[in-house]
C-alpha positions as CSV (number, residue, x, y, z in Angstrom):
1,X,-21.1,-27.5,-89.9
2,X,-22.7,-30.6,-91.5
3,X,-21.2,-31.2,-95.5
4,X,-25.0,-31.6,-96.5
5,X,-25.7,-27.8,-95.3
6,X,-22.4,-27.4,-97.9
7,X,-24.0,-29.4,-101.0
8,X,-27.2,-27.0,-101.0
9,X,-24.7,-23.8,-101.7
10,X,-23.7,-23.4,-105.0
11,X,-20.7,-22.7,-106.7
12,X,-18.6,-19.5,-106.2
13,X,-18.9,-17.1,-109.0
14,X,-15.1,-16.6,-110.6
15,X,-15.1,-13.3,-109.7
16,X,-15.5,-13.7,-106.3
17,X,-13.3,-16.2,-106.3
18,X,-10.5,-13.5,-107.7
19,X,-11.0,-10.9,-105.4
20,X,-10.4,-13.4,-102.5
21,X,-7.3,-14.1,-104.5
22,X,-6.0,-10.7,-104.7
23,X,-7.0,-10.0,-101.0
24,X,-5.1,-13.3,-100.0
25,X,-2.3,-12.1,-102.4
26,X,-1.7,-9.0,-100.1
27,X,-1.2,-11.0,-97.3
28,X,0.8,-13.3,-99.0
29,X,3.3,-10.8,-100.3
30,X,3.9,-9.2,-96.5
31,X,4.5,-13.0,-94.8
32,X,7.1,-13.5,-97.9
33,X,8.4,-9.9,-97.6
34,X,8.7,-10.6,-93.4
35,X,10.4,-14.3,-94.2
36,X,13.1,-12.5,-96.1
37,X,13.7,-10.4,-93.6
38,X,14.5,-13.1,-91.4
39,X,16.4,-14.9,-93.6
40,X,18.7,-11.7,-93.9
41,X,20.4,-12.2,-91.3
42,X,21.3,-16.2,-92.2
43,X,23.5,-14.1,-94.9
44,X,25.2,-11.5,-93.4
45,X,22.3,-8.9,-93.8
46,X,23.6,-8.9,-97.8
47,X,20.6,-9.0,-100.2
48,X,19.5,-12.9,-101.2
49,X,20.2,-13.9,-104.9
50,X,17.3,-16.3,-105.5
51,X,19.0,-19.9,-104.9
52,X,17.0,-23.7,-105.0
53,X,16.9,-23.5,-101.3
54,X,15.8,-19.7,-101.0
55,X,12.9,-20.5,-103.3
56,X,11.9,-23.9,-101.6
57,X,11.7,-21.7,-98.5
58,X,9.4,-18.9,-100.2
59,X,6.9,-21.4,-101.7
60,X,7.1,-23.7,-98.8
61,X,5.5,-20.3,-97.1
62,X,3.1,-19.9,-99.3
63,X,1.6,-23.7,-99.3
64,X,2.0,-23.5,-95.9
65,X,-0.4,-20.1,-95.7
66,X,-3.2,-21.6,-97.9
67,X,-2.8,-25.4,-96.5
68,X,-3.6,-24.4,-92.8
69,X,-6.5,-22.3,-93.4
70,X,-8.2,-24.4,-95.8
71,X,-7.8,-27.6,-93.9
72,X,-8.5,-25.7,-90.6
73,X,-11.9,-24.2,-91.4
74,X,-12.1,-24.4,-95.3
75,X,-11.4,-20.6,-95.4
76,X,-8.2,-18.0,-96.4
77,X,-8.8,-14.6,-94.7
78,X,-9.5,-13.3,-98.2
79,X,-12.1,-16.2,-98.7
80,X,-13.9,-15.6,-95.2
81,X,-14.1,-11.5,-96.7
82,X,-15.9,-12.9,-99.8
83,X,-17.8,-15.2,-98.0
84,X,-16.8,-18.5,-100.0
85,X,-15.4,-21.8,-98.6
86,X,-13.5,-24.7,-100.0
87,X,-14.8,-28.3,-99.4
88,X,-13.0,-31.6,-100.5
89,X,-15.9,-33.9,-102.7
90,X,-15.0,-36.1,-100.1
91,X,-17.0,-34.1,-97.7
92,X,-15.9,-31.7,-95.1
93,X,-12.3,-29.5,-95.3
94,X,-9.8,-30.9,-97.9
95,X,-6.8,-32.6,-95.8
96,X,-2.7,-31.8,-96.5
97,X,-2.7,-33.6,-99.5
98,X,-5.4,-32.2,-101.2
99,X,-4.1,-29.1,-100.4
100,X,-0.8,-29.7,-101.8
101,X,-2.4,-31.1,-105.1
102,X,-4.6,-28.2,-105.6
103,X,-2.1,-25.5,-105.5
104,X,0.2,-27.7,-107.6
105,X,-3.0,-27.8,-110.2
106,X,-3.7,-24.2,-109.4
107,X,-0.2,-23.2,-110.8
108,X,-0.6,-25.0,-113.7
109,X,-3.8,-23.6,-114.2
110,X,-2.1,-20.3,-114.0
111,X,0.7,-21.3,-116.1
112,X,-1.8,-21.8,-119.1
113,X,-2.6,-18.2,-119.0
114,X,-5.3,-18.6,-116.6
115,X,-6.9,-20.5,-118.8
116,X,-7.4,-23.0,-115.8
117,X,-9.2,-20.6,-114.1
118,X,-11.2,-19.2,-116.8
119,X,-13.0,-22.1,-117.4
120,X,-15.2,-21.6,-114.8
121,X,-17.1,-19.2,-116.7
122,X,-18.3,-22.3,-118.8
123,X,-18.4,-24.8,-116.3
124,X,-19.3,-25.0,-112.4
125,X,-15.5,-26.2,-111.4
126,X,-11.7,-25.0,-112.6
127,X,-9.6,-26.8,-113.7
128,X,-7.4,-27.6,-110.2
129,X,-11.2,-27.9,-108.5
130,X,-11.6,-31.2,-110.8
131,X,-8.1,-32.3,-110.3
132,X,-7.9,-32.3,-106.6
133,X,-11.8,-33.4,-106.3
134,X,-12.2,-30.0,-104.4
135,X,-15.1,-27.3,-104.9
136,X,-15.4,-23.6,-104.0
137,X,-18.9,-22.7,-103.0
138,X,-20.6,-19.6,-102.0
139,X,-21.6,-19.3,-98.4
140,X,-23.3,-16.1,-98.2
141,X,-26.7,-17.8,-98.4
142,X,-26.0,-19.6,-95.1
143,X,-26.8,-18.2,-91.5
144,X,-23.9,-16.9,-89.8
145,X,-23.3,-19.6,-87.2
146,X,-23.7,-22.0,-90.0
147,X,-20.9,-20.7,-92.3
């Protein structure tokens, strides 16, 4: 998996780019509904107001969830499904950091009504792709072994 097999592919269409995000969304919801289940216990199996540390815990979760997959092989579950990849501009799978700056630029992007994310139907990058020098490209073009 060479990064110049990567710079032929173009970039992912938004929509595809949604649909891996509601498909990782699922999955996200059942590791956060499983973690409070486990934390149940921490408070005498009585339901969890929402506290600084009970939140940290949640969203640690979820940065956790998209951090190892895209720095492992560029790819959330939902992303593998839609058959689009993330890749640092640096070359290759975007490290810890870049991770944590993208979603940190992803939930602003959200926060602006989306309007992070829309503007990839105007240009080839969102918002938190330019911000954390990261790209999301389509795959499906490349052979099997290679993607």
């Amino acid at each position: 998996m060479k990064s110049n097999t990567y710079e032929q592919c173009p970039p992912a269409k938004l929509w595809k780019q949604i649909a891996a995000m509601l498909y990782d969304s699922l999955l996200i919801i059942a590791i956060l509904f499983v973690a409070t289940a486990i934390a149940l216990p921490f408070n005498q199996g009585e339901a969890i107001e929402a506290s600084p540390l009970f939140n940290l815990y949640l969203i640690s979760l979820v940065y956790f969830f998209y951090a190892w997959f895209w720095q492992r092989s560029g790819q959330t579950l939902g992303m593998r499904v839609w058959k689009i990849k993330i890749i640092s501009e640096f070359g290759g799978n975007p490290d810890w950091a870049i991770c944590f700056l993208r979603l940190i630029f992803a939930t602003i992007s959200m926060a602006c009504l989306g309007l992070g994310y829309w503007w990839r139907l105007f240009k080839p990058f969102t918002w938190h792709d330019r911000l954390s020098q990261t790209m999301i490209i389509d795959i499906a073009s490349l052979p099997q072994e290679t993607a």
